[in-house]
PyMOL Python script that loads the backbone (N, CA, C, O; Angstrom):
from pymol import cmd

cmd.read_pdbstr("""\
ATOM      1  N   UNK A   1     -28.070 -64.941  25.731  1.00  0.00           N
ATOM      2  CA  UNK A   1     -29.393 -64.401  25.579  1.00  0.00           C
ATOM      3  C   UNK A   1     -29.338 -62.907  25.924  1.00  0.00           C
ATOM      4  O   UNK A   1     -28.885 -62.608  27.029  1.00  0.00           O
ATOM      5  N   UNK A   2     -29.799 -61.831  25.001  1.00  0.00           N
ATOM      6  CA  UNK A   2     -29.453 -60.279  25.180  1.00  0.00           C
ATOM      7  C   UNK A   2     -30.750 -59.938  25.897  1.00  0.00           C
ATOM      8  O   UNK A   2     -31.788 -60.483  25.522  1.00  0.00           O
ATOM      9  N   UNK A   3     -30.762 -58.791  27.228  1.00  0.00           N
ATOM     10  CA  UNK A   3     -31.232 -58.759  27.315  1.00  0.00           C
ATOM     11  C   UNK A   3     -31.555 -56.395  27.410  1.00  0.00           C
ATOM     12  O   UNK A   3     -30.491 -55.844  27.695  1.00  0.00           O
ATOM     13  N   UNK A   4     -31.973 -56.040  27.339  1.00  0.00           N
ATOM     14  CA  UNK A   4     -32.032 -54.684  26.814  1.00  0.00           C
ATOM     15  C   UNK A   4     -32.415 -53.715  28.485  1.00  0.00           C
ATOM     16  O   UNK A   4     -33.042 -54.079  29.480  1.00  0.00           O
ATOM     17  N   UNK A   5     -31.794 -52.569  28.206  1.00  0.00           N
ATOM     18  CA  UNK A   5     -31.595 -51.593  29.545  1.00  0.00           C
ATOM     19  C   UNK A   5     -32.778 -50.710  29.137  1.00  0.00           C
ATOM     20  O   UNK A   5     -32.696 -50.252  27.997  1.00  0.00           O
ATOM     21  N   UNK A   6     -33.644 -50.450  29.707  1.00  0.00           N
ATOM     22  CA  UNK A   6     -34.382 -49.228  29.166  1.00  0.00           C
ATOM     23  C   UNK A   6     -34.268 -47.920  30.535  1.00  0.00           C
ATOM     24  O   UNK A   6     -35.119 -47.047  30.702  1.00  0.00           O
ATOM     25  N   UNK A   7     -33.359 -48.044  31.146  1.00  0.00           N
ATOM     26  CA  UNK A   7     -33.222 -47.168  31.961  1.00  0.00           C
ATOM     27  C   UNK A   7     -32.279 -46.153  32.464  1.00  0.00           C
ATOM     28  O   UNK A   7     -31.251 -46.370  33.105  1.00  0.00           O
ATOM     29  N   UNK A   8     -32.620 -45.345  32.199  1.00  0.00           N
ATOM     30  CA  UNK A   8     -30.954 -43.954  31.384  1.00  0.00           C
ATOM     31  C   UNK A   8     -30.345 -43.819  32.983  1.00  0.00           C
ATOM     32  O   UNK A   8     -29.437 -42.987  32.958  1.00  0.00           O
ATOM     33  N   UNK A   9     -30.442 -44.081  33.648  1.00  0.00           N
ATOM     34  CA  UNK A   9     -29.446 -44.040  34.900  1.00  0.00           C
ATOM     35  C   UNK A   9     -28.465 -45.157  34.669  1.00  0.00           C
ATOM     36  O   UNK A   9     -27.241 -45.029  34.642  1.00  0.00           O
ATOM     37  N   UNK A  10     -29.325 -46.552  34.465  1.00  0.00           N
ATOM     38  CA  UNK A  10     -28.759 -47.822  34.543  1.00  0.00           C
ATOM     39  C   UNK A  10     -27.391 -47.979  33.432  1.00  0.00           C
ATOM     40  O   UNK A  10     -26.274 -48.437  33.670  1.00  0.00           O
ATOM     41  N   UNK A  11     -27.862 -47.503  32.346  1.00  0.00           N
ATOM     42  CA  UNK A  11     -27.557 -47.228  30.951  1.00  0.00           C
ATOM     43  C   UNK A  11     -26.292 -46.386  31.424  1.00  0.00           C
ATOM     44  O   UNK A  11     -25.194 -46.919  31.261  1.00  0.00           O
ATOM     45  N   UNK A  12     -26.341 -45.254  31.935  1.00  0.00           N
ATOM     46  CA  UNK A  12     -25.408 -44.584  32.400  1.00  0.00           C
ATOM     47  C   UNK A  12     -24.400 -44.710  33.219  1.00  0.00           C
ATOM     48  O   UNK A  12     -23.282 -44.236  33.016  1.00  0.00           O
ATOM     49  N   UNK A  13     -24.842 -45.553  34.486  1.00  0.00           N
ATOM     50  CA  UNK A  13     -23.494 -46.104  35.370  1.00  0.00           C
ATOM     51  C   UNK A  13     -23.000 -47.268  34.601  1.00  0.00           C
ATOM     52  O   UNK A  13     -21.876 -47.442  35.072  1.00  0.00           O
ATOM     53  N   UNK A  14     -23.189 -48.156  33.697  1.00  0.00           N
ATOM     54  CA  UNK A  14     -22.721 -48.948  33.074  1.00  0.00           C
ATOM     55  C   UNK A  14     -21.756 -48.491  32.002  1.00  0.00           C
ATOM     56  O   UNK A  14     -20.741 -49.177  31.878  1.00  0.00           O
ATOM     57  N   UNK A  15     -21.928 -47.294  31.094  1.00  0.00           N
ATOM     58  CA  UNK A  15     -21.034 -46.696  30.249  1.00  0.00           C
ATOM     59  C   UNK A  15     -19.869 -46.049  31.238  1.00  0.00           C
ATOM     60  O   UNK A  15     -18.683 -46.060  30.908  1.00  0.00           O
ATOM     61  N   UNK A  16     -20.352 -45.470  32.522  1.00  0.00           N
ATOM     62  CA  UNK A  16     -19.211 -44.684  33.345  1.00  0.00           C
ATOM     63  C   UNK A  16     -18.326 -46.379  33.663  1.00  0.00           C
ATOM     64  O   UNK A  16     -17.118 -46.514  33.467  1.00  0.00           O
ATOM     65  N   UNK A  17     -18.980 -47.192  34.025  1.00  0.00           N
ATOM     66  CA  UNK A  17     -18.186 -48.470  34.684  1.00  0.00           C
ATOM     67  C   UNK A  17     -17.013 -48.683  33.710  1.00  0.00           C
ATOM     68  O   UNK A  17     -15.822 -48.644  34.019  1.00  0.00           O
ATOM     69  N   UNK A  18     -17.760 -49.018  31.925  1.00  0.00           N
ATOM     70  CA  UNK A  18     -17.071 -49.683  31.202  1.00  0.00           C
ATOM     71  C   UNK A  18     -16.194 -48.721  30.692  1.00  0.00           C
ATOM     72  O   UNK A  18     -15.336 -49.271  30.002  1.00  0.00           O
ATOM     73  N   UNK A  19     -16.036 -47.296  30.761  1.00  0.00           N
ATOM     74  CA  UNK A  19     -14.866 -46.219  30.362  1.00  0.00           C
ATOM     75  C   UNK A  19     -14.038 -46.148  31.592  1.00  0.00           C
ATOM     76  O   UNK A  19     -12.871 -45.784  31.448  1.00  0.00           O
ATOM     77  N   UNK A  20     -14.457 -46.436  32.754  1.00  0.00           N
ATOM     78  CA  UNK A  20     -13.038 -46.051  33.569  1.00  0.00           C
ATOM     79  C   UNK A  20     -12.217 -47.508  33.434  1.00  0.00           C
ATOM     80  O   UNK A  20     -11.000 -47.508  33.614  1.00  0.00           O
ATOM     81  N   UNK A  21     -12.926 -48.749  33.110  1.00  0.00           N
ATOM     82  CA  UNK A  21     -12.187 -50.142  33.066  1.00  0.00           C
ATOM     83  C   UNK A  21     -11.729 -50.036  32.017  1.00  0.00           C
ATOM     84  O   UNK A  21     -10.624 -50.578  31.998  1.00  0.00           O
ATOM     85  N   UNK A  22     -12.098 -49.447  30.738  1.00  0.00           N
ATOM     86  CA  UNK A  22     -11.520 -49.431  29.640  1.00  0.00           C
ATOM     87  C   UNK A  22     -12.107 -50.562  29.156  1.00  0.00           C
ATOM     88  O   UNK A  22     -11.421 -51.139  28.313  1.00  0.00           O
ATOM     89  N   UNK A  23     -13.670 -51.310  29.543  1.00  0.00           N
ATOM     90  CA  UNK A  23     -13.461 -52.362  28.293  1.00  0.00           C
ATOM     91  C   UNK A  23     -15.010 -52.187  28.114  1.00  0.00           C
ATOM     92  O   UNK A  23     -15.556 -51.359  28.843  1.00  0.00           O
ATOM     93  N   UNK A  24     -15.773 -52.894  27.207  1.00  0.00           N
ATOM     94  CA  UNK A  24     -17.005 -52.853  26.701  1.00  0.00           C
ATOM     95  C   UNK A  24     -18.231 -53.213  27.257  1.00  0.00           C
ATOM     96  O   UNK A  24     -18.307 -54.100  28.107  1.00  0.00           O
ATOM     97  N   UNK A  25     -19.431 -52.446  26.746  1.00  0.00           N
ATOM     98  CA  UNK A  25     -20.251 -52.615  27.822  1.00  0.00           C
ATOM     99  C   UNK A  25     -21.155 -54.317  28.757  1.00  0.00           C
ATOM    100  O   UNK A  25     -21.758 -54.313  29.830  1.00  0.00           O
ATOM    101  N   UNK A  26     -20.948 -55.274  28.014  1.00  0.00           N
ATOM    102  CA  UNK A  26     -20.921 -56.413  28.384  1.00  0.00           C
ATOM    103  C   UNK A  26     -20.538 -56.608  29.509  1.00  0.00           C
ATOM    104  O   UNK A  26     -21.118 -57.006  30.520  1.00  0.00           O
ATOM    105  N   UNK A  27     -19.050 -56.172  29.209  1.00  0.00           N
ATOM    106  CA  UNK A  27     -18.015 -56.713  30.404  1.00  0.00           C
ATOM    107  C   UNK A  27     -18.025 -55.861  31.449  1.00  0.00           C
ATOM    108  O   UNK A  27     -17.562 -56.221  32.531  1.00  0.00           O
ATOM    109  N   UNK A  28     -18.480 -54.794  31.291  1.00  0.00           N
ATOM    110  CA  UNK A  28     -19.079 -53.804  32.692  1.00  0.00           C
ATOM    111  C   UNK A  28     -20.215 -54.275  33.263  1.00  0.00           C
ATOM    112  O   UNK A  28     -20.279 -54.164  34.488  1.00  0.00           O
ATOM    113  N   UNK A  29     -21.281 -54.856  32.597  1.00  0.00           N
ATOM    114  CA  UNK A  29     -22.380 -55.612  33.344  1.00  0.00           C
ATOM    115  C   UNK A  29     -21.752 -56.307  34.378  1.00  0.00           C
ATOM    116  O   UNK A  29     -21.700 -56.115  35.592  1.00  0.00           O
ATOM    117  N   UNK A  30     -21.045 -57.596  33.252  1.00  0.00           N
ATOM    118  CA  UNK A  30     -20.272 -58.402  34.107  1.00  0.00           C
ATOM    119  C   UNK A  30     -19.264 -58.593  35.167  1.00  0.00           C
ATOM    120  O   UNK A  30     -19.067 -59.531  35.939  1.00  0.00           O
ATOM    121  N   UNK A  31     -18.627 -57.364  34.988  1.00  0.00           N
ATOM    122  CA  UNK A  31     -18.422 -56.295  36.386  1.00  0.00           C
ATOM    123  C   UNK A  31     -19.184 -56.627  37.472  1.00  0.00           C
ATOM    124  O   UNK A  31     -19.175 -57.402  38.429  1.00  0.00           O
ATOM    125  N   UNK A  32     -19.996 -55.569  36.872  1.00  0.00           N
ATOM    126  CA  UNK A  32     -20.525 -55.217  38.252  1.00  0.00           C
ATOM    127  C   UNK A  32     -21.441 -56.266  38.940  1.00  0.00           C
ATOM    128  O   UNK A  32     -21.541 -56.477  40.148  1.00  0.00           O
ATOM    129  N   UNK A  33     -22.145 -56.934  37.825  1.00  0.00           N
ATOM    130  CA  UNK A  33     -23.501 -57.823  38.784  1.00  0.00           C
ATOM    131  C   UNK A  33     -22.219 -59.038  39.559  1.00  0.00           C
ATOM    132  O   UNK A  33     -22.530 -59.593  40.612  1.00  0.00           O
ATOM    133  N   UNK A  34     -20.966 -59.299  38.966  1.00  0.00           N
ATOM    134  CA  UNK A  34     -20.342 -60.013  40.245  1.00  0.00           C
ATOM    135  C   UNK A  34     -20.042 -59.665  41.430  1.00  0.00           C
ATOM    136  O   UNK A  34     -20.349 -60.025  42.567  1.00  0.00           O
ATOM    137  N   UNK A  35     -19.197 -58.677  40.825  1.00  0.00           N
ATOM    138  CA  UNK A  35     -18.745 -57.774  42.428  1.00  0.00           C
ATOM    139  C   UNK A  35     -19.918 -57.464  43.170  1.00  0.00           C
ATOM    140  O   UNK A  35     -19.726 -57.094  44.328  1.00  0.00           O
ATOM    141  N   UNK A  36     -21.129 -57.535  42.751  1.00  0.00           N
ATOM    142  CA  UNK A  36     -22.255 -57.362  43.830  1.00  0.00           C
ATOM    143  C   UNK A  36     -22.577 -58.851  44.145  1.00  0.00           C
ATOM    144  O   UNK A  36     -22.973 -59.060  45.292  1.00  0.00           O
ATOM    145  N   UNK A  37     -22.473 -59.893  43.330  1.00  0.00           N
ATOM    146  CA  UNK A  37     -22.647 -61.064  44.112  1.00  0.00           C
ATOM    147  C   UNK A  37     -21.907 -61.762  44.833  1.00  0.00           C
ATOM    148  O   UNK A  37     -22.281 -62.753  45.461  1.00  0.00           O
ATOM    149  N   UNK A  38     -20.390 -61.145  44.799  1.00  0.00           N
ATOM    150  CA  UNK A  38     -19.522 -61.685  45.798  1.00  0.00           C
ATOM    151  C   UNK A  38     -19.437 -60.698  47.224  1.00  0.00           C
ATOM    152  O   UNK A  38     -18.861 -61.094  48.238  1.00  0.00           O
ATOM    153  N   UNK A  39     -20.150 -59.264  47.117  1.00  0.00           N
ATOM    154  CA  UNK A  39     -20.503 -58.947  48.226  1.00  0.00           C
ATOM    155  C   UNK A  39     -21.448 -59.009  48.883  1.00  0.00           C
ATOM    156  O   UNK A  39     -21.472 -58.316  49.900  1.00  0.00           O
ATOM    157  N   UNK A  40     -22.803 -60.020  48.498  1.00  0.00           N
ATOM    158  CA  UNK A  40     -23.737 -60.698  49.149  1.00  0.00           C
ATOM    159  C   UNK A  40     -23.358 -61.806  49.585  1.00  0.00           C
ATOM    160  O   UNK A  40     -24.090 -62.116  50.525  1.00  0.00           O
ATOM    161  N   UNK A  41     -22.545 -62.614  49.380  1.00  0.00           N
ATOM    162  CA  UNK A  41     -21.741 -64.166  49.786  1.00  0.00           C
ATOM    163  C   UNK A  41     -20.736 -63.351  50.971  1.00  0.00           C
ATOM    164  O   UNK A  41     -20.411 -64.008  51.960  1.00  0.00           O
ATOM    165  N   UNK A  42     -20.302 -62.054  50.857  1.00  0.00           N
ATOM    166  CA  UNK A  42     -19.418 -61.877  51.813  1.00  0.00           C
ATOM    167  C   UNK A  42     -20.594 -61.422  53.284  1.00  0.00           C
ATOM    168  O   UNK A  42     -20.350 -61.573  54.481  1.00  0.00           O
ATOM    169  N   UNK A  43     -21.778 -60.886  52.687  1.00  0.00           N
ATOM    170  CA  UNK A  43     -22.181 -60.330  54.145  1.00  0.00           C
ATOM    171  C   UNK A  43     -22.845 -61.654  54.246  1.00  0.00           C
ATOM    172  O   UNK A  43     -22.826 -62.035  55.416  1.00  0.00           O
ATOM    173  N   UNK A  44     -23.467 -62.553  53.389  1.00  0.00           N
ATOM    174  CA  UNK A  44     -24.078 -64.033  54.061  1.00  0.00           C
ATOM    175  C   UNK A  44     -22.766 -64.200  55.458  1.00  0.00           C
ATOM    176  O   UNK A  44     -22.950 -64.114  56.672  1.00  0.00           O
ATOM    177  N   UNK A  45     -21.752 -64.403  54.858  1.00  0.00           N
ATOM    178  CA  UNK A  45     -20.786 -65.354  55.558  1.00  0.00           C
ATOM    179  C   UNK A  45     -20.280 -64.614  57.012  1.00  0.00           C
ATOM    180  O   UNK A  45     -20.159 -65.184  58.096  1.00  0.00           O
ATOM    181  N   UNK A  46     -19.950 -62.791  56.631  1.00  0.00           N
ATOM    182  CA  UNK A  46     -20.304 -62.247  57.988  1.00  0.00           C
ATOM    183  C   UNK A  46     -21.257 -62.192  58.716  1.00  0.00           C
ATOM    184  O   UNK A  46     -21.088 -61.748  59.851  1.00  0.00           O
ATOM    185  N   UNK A  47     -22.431 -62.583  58.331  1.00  0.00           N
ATOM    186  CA  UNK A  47     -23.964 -62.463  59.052  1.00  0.00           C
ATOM    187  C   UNK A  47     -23.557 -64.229  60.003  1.00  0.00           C
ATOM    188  O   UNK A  47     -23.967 -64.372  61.155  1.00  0.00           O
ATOM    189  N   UNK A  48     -22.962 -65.072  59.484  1.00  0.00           N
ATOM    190  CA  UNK A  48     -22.967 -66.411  60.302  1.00  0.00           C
ATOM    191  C   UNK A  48     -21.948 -66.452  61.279  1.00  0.00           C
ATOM    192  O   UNK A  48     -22.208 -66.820  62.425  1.00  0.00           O
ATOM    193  N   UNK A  49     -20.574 -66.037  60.863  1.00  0.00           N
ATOM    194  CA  UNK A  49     -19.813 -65.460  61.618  1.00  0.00           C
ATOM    195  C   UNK A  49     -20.085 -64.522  62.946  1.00  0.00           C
ATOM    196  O   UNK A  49     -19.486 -64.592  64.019  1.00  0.00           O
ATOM    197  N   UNK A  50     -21.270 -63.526  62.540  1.00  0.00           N
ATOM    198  CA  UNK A  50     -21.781 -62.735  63.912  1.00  0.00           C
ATOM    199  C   UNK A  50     -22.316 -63.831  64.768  1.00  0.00           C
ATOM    200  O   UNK A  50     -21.885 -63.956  65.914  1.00  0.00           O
ATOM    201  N   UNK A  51     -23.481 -64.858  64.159  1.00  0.00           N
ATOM    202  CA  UNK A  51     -23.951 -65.835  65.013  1.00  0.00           C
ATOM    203  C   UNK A  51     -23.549 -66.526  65.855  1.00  0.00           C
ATOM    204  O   UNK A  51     -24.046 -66.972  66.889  1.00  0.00           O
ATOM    205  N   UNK A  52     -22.322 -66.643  65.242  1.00  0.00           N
ATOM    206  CA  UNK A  52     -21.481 -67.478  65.944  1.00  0.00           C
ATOM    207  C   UNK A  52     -20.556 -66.778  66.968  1.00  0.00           C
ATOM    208  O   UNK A  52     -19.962 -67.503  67.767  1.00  0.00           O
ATOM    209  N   UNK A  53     -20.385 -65.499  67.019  1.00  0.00           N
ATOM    210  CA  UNK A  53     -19.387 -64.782  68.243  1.00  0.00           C
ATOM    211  C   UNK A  53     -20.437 -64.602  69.077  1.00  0.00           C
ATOM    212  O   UNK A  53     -20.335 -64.778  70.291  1.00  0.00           O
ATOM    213  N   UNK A  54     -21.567 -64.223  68.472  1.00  0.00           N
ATOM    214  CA  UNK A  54     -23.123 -63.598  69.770  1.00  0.00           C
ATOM    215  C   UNK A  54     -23.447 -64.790  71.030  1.00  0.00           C
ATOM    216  O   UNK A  54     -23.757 -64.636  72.211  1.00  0.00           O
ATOM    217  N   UNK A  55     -23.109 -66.668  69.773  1.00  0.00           N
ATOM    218  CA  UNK A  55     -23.559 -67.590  70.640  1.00  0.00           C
ATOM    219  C   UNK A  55     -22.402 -67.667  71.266  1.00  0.00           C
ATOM    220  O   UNK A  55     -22.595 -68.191  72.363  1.00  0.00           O
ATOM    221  N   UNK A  56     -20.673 -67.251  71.014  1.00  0.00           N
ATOM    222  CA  UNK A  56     -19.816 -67.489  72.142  1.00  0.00           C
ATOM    223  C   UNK A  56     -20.163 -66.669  73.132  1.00  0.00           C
ATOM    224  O   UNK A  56     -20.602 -67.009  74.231  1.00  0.00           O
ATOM    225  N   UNK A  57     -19.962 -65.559  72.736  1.00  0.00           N
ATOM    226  CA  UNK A  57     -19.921 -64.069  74.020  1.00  0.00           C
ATOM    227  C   UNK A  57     -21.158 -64.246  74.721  1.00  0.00           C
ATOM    228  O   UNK A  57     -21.193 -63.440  75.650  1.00  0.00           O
ATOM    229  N   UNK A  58     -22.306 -65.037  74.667  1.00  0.00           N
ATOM    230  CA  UNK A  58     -23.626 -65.388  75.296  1.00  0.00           C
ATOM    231  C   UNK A  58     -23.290 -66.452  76.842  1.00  0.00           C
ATOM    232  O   UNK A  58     -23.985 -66.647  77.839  1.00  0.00           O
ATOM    233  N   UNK A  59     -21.820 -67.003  76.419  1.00  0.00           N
ATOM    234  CA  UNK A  59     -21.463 -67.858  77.241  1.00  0.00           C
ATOM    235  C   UNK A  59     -21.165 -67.600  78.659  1.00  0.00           C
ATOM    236  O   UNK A  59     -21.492 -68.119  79.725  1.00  0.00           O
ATOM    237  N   UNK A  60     -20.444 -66.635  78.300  1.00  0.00           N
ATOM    238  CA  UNK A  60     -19.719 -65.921  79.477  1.00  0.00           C
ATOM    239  C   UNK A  60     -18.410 -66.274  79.004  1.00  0.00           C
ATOM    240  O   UNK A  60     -18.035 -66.952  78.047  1.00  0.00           O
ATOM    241  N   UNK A  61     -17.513 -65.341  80.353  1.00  0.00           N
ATOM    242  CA  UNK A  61     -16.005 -66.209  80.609  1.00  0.00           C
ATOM    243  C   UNK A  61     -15.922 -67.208  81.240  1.00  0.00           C
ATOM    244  O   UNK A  61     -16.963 -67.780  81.565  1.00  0.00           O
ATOM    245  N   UNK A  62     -15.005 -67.589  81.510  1.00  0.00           N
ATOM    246  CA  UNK A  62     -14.574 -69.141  82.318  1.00  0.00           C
ATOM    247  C   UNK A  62     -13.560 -68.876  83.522  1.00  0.00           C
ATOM    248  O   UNK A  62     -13.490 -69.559  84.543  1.00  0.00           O
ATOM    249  N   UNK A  63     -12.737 -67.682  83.192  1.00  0.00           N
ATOM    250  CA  UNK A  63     -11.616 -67.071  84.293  1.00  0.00           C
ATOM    251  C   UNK A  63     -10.362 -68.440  84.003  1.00  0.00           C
ATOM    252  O   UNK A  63      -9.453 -68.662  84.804  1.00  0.00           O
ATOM    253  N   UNK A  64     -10.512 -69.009  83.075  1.00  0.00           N
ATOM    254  CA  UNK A  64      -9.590 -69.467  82.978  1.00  0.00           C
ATOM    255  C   UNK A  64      -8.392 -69.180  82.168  1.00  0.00           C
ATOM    256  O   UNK A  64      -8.522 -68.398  81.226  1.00  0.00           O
ATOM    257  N   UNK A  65      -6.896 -69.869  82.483  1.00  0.00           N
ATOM    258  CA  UNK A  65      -6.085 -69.128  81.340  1.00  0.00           C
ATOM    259  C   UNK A  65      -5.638 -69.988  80.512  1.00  0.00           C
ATOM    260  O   UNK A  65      -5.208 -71.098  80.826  1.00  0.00           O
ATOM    261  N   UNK A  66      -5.713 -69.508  79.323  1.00  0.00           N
ATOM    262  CA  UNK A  66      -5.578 -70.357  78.010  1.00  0.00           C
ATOM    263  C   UNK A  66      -4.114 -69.608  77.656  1.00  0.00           C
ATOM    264  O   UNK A  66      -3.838 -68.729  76.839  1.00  0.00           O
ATOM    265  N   UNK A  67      -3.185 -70.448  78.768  1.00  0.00           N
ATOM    266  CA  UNK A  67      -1.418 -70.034  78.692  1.00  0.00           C
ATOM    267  C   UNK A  67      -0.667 -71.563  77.700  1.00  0.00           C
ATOM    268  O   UNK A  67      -1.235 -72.550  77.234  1.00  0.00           O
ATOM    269  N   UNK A  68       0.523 -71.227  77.692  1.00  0.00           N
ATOM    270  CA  UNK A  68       0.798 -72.612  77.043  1.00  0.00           C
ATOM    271  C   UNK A  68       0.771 -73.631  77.770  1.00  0.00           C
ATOM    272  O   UNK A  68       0.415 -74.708  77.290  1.00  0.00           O
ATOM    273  N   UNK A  69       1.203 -73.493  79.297  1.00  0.00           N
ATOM    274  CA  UNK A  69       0.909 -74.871  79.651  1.00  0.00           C
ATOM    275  C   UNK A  69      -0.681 -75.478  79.917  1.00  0.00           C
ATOM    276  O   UNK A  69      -0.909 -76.602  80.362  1.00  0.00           O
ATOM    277  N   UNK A  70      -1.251 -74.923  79.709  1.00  0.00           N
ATOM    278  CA  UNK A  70      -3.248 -75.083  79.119  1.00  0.00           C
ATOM    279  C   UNK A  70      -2.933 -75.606  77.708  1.00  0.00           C
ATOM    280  O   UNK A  70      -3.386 -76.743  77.577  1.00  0.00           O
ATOM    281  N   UNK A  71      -2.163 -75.047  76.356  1.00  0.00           N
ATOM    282  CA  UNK A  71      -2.175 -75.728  75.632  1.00  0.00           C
ATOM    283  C   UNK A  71      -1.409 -76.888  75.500  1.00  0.00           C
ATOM    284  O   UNK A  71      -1.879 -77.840  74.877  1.00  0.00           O
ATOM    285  N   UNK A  72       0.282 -76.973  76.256  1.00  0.00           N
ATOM    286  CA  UNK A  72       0.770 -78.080  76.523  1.00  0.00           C
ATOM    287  C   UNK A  72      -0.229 -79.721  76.993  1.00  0.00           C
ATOM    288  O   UNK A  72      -0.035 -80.887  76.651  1.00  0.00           O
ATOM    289  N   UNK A  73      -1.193 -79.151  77.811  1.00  0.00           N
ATOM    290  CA  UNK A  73      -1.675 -80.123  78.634  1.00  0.00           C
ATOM    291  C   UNK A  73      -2.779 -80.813  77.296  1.00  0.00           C
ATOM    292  O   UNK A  73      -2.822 -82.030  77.117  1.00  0.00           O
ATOM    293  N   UNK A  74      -3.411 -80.073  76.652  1.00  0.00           N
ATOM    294  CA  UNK A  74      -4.603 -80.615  75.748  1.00  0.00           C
ATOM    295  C   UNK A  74      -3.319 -81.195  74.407  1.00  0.00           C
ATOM    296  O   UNK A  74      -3.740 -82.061  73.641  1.00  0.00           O
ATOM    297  N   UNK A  75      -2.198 -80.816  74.248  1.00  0.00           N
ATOM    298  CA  UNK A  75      -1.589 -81.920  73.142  1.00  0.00           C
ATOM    299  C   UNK A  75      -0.993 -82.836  73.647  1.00  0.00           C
ATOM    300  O   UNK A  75      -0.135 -83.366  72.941  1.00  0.00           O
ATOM    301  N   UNK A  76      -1.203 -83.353  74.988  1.00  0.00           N
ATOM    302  CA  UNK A  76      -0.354 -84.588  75.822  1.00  0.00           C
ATOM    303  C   UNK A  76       0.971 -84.073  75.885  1.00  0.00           C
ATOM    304  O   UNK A  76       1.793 -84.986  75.816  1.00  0.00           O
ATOM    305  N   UNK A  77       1.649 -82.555  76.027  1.00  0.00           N
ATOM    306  CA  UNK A  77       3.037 -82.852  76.252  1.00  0.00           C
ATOM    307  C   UNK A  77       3.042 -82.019  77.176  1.00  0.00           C
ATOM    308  O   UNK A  77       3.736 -81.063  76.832  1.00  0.00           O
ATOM    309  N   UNK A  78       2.497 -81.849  78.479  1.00  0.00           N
ATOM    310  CA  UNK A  78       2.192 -81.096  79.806  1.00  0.00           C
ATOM    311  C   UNK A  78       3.395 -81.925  80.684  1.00  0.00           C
ATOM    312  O   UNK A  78       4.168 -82.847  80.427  1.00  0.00           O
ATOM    313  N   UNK A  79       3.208 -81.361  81.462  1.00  0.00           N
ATOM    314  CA  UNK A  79       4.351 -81.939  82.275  1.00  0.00           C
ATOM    315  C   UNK A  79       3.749 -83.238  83.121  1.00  0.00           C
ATOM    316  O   UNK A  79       2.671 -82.821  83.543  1.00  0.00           O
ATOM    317  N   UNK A  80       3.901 -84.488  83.535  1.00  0.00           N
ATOM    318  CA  UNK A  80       3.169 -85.850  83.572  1.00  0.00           C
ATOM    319  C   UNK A  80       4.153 -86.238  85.333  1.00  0.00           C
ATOM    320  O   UNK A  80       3.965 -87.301  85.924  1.00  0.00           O
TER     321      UNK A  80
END
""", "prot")
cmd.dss("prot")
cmd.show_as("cartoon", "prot")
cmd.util.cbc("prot")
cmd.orient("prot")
């Protein structure tokens, strides 16, 4: 379904897109409106990621040490 640019900026970064890629103006749309929707999925996923360090670092520390024999002990092969 075509749908028409009436806007000479828009019109314009789309011809600059599709001459430095070398391919036609379609495929410069299609360019670009992805690469902008895979950098809204990337800040979604950093925006949950922050949530999630804000609710660790909210915790505090523990003063404990997370050495190998801390990890020895949580896979059962600690010293018995």
């Amino acid at each position: 379904m075509p749908f028409h640019v009436r806007d000479t900026e828009a019109d314009s970064l789309v011809r600059e897109l599709a001459r430095k890629r070398g391919v036609g103006l379609t495929e410069a749309v299609k360019l670009a409106v992805k690469a902008e929707l895979t950098r809204d999925d990337l800040e979604v996923r950093r925006a949950k990621v922050r949530e999630i360090q804000d609710r660790i670092a909210a915790r505090g520390r523990t003063g404990l040490v997370a050495d190998k024999a801390f990890f020895d002990d949580l896979s059962g092969q600690g010293d018995d």
